[in-house]
N, C-alpha and C positions, 0 to 999 in steps of 0.2 A: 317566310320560311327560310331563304336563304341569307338574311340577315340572323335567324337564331344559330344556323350550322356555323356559320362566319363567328360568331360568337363562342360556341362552344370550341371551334379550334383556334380560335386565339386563347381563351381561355385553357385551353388544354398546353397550349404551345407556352405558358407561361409558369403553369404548374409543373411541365416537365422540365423547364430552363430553371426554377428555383429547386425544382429536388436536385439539380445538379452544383447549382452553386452551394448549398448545402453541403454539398457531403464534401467538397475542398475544403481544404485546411484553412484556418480563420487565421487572420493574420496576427502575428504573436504566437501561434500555437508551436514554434523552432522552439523561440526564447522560453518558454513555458514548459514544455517538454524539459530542456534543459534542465531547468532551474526543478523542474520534479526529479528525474535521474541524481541529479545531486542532492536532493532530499533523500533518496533510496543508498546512494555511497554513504550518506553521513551515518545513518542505521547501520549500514554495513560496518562501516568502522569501527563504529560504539559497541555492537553485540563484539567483532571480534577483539577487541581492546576491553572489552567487560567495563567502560567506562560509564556508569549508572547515569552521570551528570550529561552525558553525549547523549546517552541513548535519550533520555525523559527530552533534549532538546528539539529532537523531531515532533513533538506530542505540541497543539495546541494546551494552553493552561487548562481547557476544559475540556480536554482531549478522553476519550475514552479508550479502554484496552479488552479485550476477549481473547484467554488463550485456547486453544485446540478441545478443551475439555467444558467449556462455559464458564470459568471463572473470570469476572467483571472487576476494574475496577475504573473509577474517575478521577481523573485529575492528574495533573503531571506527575504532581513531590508523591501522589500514591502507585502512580504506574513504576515513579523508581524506587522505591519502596519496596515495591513488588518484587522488581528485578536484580536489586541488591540480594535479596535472599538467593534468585536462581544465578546468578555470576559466584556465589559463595561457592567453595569446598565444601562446606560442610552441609550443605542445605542437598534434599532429596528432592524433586530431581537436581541435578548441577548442571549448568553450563561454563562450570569456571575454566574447564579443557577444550569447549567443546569448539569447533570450527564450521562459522554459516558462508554458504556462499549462494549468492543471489545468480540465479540459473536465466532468469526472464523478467521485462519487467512490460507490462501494458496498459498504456493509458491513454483513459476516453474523456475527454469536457464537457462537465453538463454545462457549465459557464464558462468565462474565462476567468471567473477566482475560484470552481469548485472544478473538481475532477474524481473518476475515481480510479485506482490503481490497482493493479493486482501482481503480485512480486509472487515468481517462484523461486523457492529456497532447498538447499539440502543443507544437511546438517547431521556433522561427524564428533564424535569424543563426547557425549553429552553420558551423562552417567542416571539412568532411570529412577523412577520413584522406589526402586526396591535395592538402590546402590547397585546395580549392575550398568555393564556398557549398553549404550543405545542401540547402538547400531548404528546404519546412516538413516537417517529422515529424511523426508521430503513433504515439502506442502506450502499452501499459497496463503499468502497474506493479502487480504482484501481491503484497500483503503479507501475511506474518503477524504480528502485534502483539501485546505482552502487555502488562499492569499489573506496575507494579514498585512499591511504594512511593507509589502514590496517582498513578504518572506514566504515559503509554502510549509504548511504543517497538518501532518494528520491530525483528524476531527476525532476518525470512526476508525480504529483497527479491531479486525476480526482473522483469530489464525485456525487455518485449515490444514488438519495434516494427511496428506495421503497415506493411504495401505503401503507395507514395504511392497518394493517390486521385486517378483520372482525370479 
């Protein structure tokens, strides 16, 4: 009997030493961090530079997109595609004035080549589906990212827009 308790708390004494090593940081997870925050500047860049070819550059080739309302599409040349019309003046809604600024950015490793991220945004001068002024926005983009070749690129983007705030 005192051979099975001796047992159970070793065993216990190892399951509580592994949830601890666990939850520190894996090593790589600085450099990786990094290298994701600068995937999030380069988006930043590209929406406020309206540059189609920057932005689609964040996007794996098979990358998927979901704006705030459900519309889907796949693939990089069709996500900029997409986005050449809302960087346009003349296109309903427009973002060709409009100014985003990355408020937060938080990110968890299911692996160390996937992760997923979630960026808050506001967002100023955007001109509505009905040509009027937006107002400011706000709301979170949810990604999943992988490693490709030493690079990180969203897989999965999904945007969420919050209610204005009172």
């Amino acid at each position: 009997m005192i051979h099975f308790k001796f047992l159970i708390l070793v065993s216990s004494l190892f399951a509580v030493f592994g949830l601890a090593r666990a939850t520190k940081a894996a090593p790589g997870d600085d450099s990786r961090s990094a290298a994701i925050h600068q995937l999030v500047d380069r988006f930043d860049q590209a929406v406020n530079a309206k540059d189609v070819k920057a932005f689609g550059s964040v996007f794996a080739e098979d990358g998927e997109f979901t704006n705030p309302v459900g519309m889907s599409v796949k693939g990089r040349t069709a996500i900029e595609q997409f986005h050449a019309a809302l960087f346009s003046e003349t296109n309903k809604p427009s973002f060709a004035h409009a100014h985003l600024e990355v408020l937060d950015t938080n990110i968890r490793f299911i692996r160390p080549d996937v992760a997923t991220v979630d960026v808050k945004w506001e967002q100023t001068g955007a001109i509505d589906p009905q040509g009027k002024p937006w107002g400011t926005r706000r709301g979170i983009l949810s990604w999943v990212v992988a490693q490709d070749n030493g690079q990180w690129y969203v897989v999965v983007w999904h945007n969420l827009e919050l209610p204005p705030q009172q």
